[in-house]
N, CA, C and O of each residue as an XYZ file, in Angstrom:
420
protein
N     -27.352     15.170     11.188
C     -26.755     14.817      9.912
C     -25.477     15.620      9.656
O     -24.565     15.152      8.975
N     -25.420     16.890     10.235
C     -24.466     17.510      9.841
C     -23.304     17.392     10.648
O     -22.246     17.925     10.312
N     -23.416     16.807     11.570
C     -22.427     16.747     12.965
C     -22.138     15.279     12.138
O     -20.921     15.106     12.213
N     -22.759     14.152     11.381
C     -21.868     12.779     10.854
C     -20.904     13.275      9.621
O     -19.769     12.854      9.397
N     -21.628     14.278      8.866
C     -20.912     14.724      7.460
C     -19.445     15.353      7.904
O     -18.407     15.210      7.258
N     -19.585     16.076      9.143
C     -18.378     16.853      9.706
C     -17.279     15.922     10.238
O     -16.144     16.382     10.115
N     -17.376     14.730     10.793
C     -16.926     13.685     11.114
C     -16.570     12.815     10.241
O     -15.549     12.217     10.581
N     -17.174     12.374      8.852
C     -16.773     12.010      7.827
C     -15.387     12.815      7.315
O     -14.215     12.459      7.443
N     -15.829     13.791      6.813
C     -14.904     14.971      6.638
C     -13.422     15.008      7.270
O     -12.441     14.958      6.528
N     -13.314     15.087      8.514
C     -12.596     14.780      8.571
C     -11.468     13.605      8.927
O     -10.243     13.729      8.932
N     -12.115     12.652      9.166
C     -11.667     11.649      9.133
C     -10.955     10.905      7.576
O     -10.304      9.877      7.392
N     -11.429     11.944      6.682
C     -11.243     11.491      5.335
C     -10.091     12.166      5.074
O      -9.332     11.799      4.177
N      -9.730     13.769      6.238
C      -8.967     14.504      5.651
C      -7.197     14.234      6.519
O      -6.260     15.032      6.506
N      -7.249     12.795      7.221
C      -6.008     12.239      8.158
C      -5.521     11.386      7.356
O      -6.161     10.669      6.587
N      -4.457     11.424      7.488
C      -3.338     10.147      6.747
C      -3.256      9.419      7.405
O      -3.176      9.576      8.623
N      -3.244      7.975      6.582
C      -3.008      6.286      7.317
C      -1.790      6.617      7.811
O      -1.240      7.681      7.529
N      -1.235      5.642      8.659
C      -0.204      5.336      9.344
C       0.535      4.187      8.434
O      -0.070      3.163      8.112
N       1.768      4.417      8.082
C       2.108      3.191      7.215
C       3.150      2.252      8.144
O       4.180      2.707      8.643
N       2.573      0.470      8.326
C       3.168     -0.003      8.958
C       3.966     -0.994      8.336
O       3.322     -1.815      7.683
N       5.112     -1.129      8.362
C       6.189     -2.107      7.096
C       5.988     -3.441      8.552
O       6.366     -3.512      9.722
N       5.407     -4.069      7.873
C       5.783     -5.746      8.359
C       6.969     -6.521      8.141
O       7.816     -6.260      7.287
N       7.002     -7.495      8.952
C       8.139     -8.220      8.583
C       9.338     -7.581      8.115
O       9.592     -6.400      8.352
N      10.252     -8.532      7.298
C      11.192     -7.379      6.649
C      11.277     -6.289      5.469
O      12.226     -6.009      4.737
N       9.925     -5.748      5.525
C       9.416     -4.520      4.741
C      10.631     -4.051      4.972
O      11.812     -4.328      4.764
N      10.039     -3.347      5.411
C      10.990     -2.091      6.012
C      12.578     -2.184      5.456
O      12.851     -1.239      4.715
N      13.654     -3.120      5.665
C      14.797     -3.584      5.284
C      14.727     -3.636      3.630
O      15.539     -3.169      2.831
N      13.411     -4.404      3.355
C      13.541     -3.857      1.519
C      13.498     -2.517      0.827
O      13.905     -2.102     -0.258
N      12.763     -1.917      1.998
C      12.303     -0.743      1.396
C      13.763      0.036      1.311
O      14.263      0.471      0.273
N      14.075      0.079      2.042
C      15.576      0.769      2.157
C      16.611     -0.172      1.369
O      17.730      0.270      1.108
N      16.306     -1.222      1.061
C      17.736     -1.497      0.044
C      17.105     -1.163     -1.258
O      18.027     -1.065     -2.068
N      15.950     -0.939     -1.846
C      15.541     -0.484     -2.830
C      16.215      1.358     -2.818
O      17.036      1.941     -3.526
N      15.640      1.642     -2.021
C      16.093      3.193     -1.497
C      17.812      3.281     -2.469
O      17.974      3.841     -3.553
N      18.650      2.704     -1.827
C      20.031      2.460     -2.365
C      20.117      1.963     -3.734
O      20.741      2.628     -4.561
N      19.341      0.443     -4.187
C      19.587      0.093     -5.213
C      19.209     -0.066     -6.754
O      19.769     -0.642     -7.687
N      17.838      0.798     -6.628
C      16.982      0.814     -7.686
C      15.942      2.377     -7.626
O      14.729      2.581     -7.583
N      16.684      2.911     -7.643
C      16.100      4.241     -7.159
C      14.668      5.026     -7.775
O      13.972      5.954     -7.363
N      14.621      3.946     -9.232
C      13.514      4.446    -10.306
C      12.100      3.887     -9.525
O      11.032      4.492     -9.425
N      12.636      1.799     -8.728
C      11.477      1.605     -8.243
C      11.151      1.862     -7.111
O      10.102      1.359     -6.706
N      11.853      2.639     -6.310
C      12.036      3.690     -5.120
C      10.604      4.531     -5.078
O       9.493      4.417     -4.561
N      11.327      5.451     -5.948
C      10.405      6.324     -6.414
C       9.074      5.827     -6.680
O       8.374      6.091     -5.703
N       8.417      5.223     -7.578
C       7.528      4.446     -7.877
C       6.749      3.858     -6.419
O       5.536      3.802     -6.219
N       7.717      3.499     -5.609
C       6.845      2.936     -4.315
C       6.654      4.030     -3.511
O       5.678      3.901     -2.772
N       7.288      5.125     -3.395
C       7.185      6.628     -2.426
C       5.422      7.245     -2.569
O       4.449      7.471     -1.848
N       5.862      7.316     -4.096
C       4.743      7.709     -5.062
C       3.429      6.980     -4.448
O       2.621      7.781     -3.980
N       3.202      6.132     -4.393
C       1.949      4.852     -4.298
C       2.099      4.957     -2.453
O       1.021      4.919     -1.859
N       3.255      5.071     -1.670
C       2.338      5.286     -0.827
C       1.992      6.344      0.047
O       1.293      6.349      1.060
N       2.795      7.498     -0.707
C       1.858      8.559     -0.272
C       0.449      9.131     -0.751
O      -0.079     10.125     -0.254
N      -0.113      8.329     -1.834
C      -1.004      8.187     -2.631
C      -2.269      7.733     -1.672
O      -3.248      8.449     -1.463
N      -2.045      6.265     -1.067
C      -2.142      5.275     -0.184
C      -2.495      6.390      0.926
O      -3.647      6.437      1.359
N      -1.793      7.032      1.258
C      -1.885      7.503      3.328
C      -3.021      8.949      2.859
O      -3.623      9.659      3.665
N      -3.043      9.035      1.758
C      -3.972     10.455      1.362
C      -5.071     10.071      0.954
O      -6.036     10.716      1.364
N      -5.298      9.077      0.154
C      -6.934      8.722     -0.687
C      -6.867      7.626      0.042
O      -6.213      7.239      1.011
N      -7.801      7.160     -0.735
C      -8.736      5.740     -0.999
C      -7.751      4.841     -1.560
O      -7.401      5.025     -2.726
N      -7.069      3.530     -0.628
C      -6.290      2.724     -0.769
C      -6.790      1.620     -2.048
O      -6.135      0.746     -2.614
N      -7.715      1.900     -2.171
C      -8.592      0.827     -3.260
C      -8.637      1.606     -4.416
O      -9.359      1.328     -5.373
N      -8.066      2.345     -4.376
C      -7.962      3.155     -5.818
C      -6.857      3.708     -6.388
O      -5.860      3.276     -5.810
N      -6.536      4.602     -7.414
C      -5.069      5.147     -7.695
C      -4.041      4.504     -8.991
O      -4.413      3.816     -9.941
N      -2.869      4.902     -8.724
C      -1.614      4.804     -9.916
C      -1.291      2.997     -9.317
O      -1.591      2.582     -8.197
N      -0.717      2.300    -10.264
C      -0.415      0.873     -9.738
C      -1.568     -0.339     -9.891
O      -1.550     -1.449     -9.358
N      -2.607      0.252    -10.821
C      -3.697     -0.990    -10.604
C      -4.314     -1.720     -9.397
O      -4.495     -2.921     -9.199
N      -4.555     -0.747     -8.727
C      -5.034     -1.558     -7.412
C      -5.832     -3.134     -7.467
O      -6.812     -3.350     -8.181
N      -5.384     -3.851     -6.835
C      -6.157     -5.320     -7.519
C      -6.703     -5.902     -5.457
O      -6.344     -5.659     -4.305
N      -7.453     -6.512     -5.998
C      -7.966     -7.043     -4.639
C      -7.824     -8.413     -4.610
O      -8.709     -9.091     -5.131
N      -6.723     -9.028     -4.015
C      -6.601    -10.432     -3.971
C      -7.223    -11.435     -3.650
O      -7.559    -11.670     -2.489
N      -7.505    -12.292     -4.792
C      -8.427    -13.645     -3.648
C      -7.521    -14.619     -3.185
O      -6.324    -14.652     -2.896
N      -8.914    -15.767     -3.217
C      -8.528    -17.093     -2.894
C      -7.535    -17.142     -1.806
O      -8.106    -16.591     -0.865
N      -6.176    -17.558     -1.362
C      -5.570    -17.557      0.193
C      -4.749    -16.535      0.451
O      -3.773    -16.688      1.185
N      -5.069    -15.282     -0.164
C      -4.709    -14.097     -0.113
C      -5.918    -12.970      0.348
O      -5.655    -11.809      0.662
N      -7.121    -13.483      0.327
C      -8.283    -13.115      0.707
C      -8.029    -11.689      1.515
O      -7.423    -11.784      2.583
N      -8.464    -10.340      1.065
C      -8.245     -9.441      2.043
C      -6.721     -8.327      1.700
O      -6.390     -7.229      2.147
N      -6.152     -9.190      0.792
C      -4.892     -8.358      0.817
C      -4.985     -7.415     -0.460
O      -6.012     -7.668     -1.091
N      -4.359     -6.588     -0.925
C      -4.244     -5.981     -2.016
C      -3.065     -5.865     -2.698
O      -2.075     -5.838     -1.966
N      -2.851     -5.784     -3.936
C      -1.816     -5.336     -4.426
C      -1.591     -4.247     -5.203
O      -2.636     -3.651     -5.462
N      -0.749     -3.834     -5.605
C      -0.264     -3.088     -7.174
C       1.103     -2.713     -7.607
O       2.104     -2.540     -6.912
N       0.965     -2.630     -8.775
C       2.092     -2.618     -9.533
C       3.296     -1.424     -8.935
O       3.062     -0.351     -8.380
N       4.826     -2.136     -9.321
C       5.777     -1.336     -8.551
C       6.639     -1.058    -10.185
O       7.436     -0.188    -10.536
N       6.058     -2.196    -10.881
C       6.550     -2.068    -12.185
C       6.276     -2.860    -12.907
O       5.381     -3.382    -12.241
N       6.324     -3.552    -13.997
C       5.726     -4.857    -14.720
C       5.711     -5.772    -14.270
O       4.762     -6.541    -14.417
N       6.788     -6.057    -13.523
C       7.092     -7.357    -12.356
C       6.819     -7.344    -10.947
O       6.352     -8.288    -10.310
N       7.142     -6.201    -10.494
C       7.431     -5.907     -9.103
C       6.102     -5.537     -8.924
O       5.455     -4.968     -9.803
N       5.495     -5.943     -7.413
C       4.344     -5.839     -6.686
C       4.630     -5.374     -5.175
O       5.529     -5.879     -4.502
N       3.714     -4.288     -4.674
C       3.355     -4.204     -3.381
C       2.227     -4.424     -2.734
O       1.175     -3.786     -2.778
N       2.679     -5.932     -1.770
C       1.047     -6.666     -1.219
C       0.957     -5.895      0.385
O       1.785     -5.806      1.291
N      -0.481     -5.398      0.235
C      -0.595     -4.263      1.515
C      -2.397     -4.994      2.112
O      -3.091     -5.793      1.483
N      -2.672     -4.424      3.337
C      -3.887     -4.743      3.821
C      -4.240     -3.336      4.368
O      -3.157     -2.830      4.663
N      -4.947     -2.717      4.563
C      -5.015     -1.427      5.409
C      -6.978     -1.508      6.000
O      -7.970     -2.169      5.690
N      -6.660     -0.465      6.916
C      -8.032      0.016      7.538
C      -7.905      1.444      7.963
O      -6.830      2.021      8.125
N      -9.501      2.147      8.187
C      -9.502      3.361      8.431
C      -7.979      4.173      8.952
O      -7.560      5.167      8.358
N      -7.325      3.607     10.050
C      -5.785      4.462     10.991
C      -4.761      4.015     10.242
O      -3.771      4.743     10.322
N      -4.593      2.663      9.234
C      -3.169      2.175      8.937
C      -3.213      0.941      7.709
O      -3.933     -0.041      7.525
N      -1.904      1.619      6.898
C      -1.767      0.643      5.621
C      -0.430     -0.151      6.413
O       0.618      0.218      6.943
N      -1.228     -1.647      6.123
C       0.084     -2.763      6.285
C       0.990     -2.949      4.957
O       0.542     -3.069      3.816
N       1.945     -2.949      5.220
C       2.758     -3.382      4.193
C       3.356     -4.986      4.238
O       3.793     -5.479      5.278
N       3.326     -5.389      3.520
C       3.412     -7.062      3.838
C       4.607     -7.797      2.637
O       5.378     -8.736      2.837
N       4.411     -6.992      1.398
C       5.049     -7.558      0.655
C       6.041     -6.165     -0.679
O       5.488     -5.339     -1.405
N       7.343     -6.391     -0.545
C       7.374     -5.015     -1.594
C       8.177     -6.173     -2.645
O       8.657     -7.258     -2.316
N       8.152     -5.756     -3.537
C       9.082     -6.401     -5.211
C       8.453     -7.937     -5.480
O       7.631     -8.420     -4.702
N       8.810     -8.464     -6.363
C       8.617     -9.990     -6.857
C       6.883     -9.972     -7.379
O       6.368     -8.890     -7.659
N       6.484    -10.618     -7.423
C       4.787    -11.017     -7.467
C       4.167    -11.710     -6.553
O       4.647    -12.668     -5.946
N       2.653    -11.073     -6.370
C       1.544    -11.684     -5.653
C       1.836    -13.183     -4.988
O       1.854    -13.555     -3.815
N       2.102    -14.023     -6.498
C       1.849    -15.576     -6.712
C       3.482    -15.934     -5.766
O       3.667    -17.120     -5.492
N       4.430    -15.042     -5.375
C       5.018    -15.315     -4.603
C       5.017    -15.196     -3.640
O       5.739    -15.897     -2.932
N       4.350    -14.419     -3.221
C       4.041    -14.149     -1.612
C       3.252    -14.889     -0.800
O       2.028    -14.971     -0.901
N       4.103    -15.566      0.208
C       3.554    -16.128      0.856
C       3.035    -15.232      2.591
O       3.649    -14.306      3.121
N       1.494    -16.056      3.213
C       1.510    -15.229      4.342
C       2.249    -15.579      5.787
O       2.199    -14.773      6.717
Protein backbone atom coordinates (compact mmCIF):
# COMPACT_ATOMS: atom_id res chain seq x y z
CA UNK A 1 0.00 0.00 0.00
CA UNK A 2 2.65 2.23 0.72
CA UNK A 3 4.86 1.66 -2.33
CA UNK A 4 1.04 2.74 -4.51
CA UNK A 5 0.58 5.95 -2.11
CA UNK A 6 4.40 6.80 -2.96
CA UNK A 7 3.67 6.46 -6.64
CA UNK A 8 0.52 8.38 -6.44
CA UNK A 9 2.49 11.05 -4.80
CA UNK A 10 4.44 11.53 -7.04
CA UNK A 11 3.01 11.34 -10.03
CA UNK A 12 0.67 14.04 -8.66
CA UNK A 13 3.77 16.07 -7.88
CA UNK A 14 4.92 16.33 -12.22
CA UNK A 15 3.61 18.88 -14.51
CA UNK A 16 1.47 18.11 -17.70
CA UNK A 17 3.15 18.78 -20.79
CA UNK A 18 1.22 21.51 -22.61
CA UNK A 19 0.54 20.66 -26.24
CA UNK A 20 -0.93 23.77 -28.53
CA UNK A 21 -2.76 22.04 -31.47
CA UNK A 22 -3.42 23.25 -34.61
CA UNK A 23 -2.92 26.93 -34.78
CA UNK A 24 -2.84 27.28 -30.93
CA UNK A 25 0.20 28.08 -30.62
CA UNK A 26 0.15 31.16 -33.40
CA UNK A 27 -2.88 32.55 -31.23
CA UNK A 28 -1.30 32.22 -28.29
CA UNK A 29 1.44 34.47 -29.31
CA UNK A 30 -0.63 37.05 -31.14
CA UNK A 31 -2.57 37.39 -27.95
CA UNK A 32 0.98 37.59 -26.22
CA UNK A 33 1.41 40.98 -28.47
CA UNK A 34 -2.16 42.05 -28.64
CA UNK A 35 -4.20 41.77 -25.61
CA UNK A 36 -1.87 41.36 -22.93
CA UNK A 37 -4.68 41.43 -19.98
CA UNK A 38 -6.08 38.11 -21.84
CA UNK A 39 -2.49 36.91 -22.05
CA UNK A 40 -2.12 36.94 -18.72
CA UNK A 41 -5.40 35.38 -17.85
CA UNK A 42 -4.44 32.35 -20.16
CA UNK A 43 -0.61 32.04 -18.56
CA UNK A 44 -2.45 32.05 -15.29
CA UNK A 45 -4.96 28.97 -16.17
CA UNK A 46 -2.33 27.14 -17.63
CA UNK A 47 0.06 26.98 -15.28
CA UNK A 48 -2.75 26.25 -12.95
CA UNK A 49 -3.62 23.35 -15.51
CA UNK A 50 0.21 21.70 -15.64
CA UNK A 51 0.19 21.87 -11.53
CA UNK A 52 -3.39 20.64 -10.25
CA UNK A 53 -6.29 18.97 -11.26
CA UNK A 54 -7.28 20.15 -14.84
CA UNK A 55 -11.00 19.67 -13.83
CA UNK A 56 -10.79 22.16 -11.36
CA UNK A 57 -9.53 25.87 -10.65
CA UNK A 58 -9.87 29.83 -11.76
CA UNK A 59 -11.98 29.95 -15.29
CA UNK A 60 -15.03 27.71 -14.46
CA UNK A 61 -13.90 24.58 -15.58
CA UNK A 62 -16.95 23.16 -17.61
CA UNK A 63 -16.99 19.67 -19.16
CA UNK A 64 -18.36 19.70 -22.61
CA UNK A 65 -21.03 17.57 -24.06
CA UNK A 66 -22.93 16.43 -26.80
CA UNK A 67 -20.20 16.63 -30.11
CA UNK A 68 -17.71 18.06 -27.97
CA UNK A 69 -17.87 15.01 -25.72
CA UNK A 70 -14.51 14.82 -23.72
CA UNK A 71 -13.29 18.31 -24.20
CA UNK A 72 -13.22 21.00 -21.58
CA UNK A 73 -13.38 24.47 -21.35
CA UNK A 74 -13.00 27.77 -19.34
CA UNK A 75 -13.29 31.12 -19.22
CA UNK A 76 -10.41 33.50 -20.73
CA UNK A 77 -12.91 36.26 -20.03
CA UNK A 78 -16.71 36.77 -20.44
CA UNK A 79 -16.41 35.87 -24.02
CA UNK A 80 -13.25 34.32 -24.63
CA UNK A 81 -12.84 30.47 -24.00
CA UNK A 82 -10.02 27.91 -23.79
CA UNK A 83 -11.20 24.37 -25.28
CA UNK A 84 -8.45 21.81 -23.91
CA UNK A 85 -8.56 17.79 -23.52
CA UNK A 86 -5.73 16.49 -21.26
CA UNK A 87 -4.54 13.11 -19.56
CA UNK A 88 -2.25 12.01 -16.79
CA UNK A 89 1.50 13.38 -19.15
CA UNK A 90 -0.37 16.27 -21.27
CA UNK A 91 -2.97 19.16 -21.63
CA UNK A 92 -4.18 19.56 -25.35
CA UNK A 93 -4.91 22.80 -26.29
CA UNK A 94 -7.39 22.89 -29.10
CA UNK A 95 -9.12 26.06 -28.91
CA UNK A 96 -7.94 29.67 -27.34
CA UNK A 97 -10.52 33.01 -27.62
CA UNK A 98 -14.17 33.09 -29.19
CA UNK A 99 -16.69 30.41 -27.58
CA UNK A 100 -17.21 26.70 -27.13
CA UNK A 101 -20.42 26.94 -29.59
CA UNK A 102 -17.72 28.04 -32.06
CA UNK A 103 -15.41 25.61 -32.05
CA UNK A 104 -15.38 23.34 -34.30
CA UNK A 105 -13.34 19.74 -34.13
Amino acid sequence: MEKTQAINQLRNNLMRSIVFEGNTWNIYEDLRLKDKVLHKNLCKILKEMQRENPEKGIGKPEQLRYDLTGFWSRKLSQYDRLIYKFDDDSIHIFAIGGHYEDFKR
